[in-house]
Legacy VTK file of the C-alpha trace (Angstrom):
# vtk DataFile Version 3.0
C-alpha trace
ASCII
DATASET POLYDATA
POINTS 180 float
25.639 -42.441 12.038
28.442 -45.057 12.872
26.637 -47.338 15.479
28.245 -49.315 17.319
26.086 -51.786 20.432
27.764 -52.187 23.560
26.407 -53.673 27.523
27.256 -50.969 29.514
30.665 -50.868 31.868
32.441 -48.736 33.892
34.564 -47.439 31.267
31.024 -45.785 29.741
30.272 -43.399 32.388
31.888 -40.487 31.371
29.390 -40.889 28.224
26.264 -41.065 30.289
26.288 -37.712 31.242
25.976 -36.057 27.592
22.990 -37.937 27.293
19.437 -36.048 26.441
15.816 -37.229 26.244
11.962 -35.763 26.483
11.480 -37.735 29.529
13.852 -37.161 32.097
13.161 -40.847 34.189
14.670 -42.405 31.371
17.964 -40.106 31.308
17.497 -40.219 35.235
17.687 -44.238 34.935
20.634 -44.122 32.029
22.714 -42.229 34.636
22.335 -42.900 38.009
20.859 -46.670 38.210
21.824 -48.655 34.968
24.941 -49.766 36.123
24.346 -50.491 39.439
21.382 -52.497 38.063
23.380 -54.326 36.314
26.770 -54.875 38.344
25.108 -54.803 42.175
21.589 -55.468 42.352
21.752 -58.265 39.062
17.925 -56.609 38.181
18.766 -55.467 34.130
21.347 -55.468 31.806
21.784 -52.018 29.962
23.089 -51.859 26.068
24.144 -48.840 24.389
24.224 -47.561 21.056
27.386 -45.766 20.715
27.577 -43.162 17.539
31.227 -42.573 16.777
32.037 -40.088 14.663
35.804 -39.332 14.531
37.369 -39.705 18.057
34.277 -38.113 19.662
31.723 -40.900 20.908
28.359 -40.161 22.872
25.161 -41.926 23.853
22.897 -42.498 20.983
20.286 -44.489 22.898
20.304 -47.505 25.128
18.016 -50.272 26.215
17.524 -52.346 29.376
16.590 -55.657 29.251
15.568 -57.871 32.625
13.122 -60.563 33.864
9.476 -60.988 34.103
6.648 -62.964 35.325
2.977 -61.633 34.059
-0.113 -62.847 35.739
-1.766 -65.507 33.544
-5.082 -63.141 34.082
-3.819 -60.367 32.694
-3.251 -62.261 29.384
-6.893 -62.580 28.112
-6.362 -59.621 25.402
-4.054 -62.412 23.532
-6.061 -65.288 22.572
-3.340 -67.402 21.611
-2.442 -67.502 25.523
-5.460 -69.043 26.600
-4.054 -72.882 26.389
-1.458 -71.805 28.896
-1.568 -73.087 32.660
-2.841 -70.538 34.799
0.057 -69.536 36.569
2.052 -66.350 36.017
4.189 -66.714 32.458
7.314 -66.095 32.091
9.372 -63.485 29.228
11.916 -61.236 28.915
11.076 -57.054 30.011
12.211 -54.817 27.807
12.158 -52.295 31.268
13.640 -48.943 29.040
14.424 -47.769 25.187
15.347 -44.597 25.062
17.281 -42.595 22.141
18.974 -39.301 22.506
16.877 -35.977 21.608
19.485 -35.373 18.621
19.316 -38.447 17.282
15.287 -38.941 17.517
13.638 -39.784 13.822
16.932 -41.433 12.532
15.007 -44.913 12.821
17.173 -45.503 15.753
14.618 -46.393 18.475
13.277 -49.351 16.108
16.923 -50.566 15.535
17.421 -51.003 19.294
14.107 -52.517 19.972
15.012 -55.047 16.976
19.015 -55.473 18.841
16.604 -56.116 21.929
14.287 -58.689 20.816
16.972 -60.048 18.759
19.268 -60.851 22.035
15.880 -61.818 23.663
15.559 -64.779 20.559
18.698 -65.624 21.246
18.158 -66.510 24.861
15.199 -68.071 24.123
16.598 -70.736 21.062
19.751 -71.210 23.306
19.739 -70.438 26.649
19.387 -72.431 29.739
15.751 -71.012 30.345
12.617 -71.105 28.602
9.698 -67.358 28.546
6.851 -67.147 26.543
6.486 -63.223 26.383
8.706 -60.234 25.429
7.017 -57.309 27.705
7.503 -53.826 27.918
5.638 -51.057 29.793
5.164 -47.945 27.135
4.784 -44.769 29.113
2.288 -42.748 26.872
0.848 -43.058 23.375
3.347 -42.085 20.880
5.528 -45.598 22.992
2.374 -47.677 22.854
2.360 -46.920 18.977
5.562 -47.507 18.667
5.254 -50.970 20.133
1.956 -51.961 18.482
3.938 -51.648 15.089
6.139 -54.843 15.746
2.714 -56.844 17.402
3.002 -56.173 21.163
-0.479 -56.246 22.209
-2.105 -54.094 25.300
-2.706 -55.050 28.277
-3.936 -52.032 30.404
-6.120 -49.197 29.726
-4.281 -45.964 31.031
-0.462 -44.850 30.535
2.025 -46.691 31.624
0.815 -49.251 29.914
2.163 -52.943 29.908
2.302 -54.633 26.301
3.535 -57.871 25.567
4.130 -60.242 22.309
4.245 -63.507 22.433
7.219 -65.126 21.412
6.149 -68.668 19.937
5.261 -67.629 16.162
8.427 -66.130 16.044
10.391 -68.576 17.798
9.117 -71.255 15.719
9.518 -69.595 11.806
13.056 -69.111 12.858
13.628 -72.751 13.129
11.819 -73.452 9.626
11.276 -77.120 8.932
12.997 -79.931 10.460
14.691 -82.227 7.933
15.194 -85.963 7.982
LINES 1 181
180 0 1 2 3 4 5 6 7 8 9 10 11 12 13 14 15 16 17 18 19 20 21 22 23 24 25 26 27 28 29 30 31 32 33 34 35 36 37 38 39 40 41 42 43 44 45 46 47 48 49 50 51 52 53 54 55 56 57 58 59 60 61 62 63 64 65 66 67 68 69 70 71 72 73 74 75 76 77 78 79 80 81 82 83 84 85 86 87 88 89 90 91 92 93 94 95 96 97 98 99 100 101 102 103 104 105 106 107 108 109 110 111 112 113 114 115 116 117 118 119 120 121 122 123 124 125 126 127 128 129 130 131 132 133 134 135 136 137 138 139 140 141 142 143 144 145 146 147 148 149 150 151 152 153 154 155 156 157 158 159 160 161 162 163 164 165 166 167 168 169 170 171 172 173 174 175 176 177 178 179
């Protein structure tokens, strides 16, 4: 599989169509609201995996990144929170990963959740904002197993379910030791 990552454009939809997954709000999403999402309403941008093979290129999978605010509350599952000022903390939502039915076991979903929280590192070392969390919402339990794998930690009881990780450990090993 050639892979190639790309924020969805115009010039994609044609390729949106051919796309195919188990739960059909997430191929209803990659269709009909992704782009407007992210060209209109400003709510998420959309990245897709593009598999080229020859001349032929389709949707492999795609995620959706946005904004989020969690209620300080909700965060007493993650003990390393509980310094934080109790008002609503900030992160990055990782709102939809999906990957295409024929491309499913490839290790392609954990590629584009590691392309996610990789941009989401990026914002957070560089960019003009500063987020505690990365957040998703996994939708049954085969996603929240997924996401406990890479340390995203439970929030809710029933399905959807939001899960977050918090970003500091990780933020802070990438920028090792300071040197004099």
């Amino acid at each position: 599989m050639a892979l190639r990552i790309e924020a969805l454009g115009r010039h994609h939809r044609p390729l949106l169509k051919g796309f195919q997954n188990q739960h059909a709000s997430l191929v209803e999403y990659l269709q009909r609201y992704a782009l407007r999402h992210a060209e209109k309403d400003l709510l998420a941008r959309t990245f897709l995996a593009l598999d080229e093979v020859g001349d032929e290129r389709r949707v492999a999978g795609y995620f959706s990144l946005a904004t989020v605010s969690v209620e300080r509350a909700s965060l007493a599952t993650v003990p390393a929170l509980d310094r934080l000022p109790r008002f609503p903390v900030p992160g990055v939502l990782l709102a939809r990963l999906a990957v295409d039915e024929r491309a499913q076991g490839q290790g392609l979903g954990r590629y584009l959740f590691e392309e996610a929280l990789g941009l989401t590192l990026q914002l957070a070392r560089t960019g003009p904002v500063s987020f505690r969390l990365f957040v998703t919402d996994a939708l049954d339990e085969p996603a929240e197993r997924f996401y406990a794998r890479f340390g995203l930690v439970r929030l809710a009881d029933e399905h959807p379910c939001r899960m977050v990780l918090d970003l500091q450990g990780l933020l802070t090993a990438s920028q090792g030791s300071p040197t004099e």
